[in-house]
N, C-alpha and C positions, 0 to 999 in steps of 0.2 A: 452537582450531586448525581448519583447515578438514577438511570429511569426502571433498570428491571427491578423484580419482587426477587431480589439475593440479595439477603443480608451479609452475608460474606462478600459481595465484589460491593456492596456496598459500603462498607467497612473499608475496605482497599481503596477506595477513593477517598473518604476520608481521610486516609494512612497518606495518600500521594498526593493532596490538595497543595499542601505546597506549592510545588510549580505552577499551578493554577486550578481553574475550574475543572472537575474530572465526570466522566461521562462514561457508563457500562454498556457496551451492546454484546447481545447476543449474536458469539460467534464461535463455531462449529462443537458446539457442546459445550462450551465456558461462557467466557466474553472476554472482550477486548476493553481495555481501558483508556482512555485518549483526554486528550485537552487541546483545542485548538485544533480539532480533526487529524490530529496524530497521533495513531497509535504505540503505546510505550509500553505497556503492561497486559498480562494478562491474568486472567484467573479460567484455571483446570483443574480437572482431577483425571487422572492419568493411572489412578488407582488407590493412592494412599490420602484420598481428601483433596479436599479444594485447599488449592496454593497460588500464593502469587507469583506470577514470574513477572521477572522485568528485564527489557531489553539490553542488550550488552555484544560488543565488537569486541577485535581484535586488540583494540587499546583498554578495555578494562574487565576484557576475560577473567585475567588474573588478579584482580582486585575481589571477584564473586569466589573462586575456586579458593581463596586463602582465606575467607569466612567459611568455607565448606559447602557453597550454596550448591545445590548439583543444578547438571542441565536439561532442560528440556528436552527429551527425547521418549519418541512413543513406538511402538512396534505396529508394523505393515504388512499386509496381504497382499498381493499384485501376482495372479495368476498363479495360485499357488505356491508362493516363495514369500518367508516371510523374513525382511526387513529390518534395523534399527534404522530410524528418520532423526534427525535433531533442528533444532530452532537455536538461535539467537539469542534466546533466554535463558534468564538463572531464576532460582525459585531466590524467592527475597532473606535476607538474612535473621534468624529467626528474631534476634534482639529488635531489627529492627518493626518488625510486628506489633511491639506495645504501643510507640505512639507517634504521630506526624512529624514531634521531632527527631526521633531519630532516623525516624525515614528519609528525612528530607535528602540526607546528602547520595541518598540511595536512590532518589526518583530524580535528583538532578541529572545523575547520573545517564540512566535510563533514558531520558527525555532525550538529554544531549546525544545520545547513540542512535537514536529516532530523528534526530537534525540532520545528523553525519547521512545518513542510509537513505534518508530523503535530499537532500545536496548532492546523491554520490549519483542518481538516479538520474539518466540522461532526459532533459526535456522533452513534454512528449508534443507533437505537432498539434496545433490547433485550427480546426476548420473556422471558416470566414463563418460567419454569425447570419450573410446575407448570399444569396447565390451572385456568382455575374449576370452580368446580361446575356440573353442568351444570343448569340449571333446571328444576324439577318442570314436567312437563307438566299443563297444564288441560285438561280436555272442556270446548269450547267452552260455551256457557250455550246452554239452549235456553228456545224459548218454552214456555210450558206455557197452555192454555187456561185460562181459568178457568169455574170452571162455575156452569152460570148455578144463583140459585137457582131453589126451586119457585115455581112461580105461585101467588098466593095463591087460593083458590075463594071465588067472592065468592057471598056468601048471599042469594038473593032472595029 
């Protein structure tokens, strides 16, 4: 169940429990909805209310744009110029907002595209957990003269 005080992303977890345990955190002005520390969904308001989006690729774009879902996209400032940005997301299909079951095939959906994007993601390197040892220092090598022998005294 979700931890923030939004009844609405709370609700959206319930809507996406399905695929499992769902989880709301507060993120850049909405939250993020996840299960299993993966995030799949989110809930914004971008202007026209709080909506669900759920995550969506190149293989099931077209499955959200033929329910009508629109996509996530917000407008940008950056140095005086301003921007259209877009996300990964559709807003969820409105049918599918009455109840867990018919979201489900919507959050499977979603999750699955959250799998792909996290697989697609090259591993990241992991530091050793203990340092090495650190390596005995040497005193550089010095030269050392040799010395000369005695002269021999030669006998006249």
């Amino acid at each position: 169940m979700a931890t923030p005080k939004n009844d609405f992303a709370n609700y959206c977890c319930e809507l996406l429990s399905g695929v499992g345990p769902c989880t709301a955190k507060r993120m850049f002005g909405g939250f993020g909805i996840s299960t299993g520390g993966l995030t799949f969904a989110l809930v914004a308001d971008l202007g026209g209310g709080e909506i669900l989006w759920l995550k969506a690729d190149e293989a099931t774009r077209g499955l959200f744009e033929a329910e009508g879902c629109g996509r996530f996209t917000y407008d940008m400032t950056r140095n005086g110029v301003r921007s259209a940005h877009s996300l990964g997301y559709y807003s969820a299909p409105e049918e599918a907002m009455e109840s867990a079951g018919l979201m489900l095939p919507w959050a499977r959906l979603a999750l699955d595209c959250a799998l792909r994007a996290r697989a697609a993601k090259p591993a990241k390197k992991t530091k050793p957990k203990t340092k090495a040892p650190a390596k005995a220092k040497t005193k550089p090598a010095t030269k050392t003269k040799a010395k000369a022998a005695p002269a021999k005294k030669s006998r006249a």
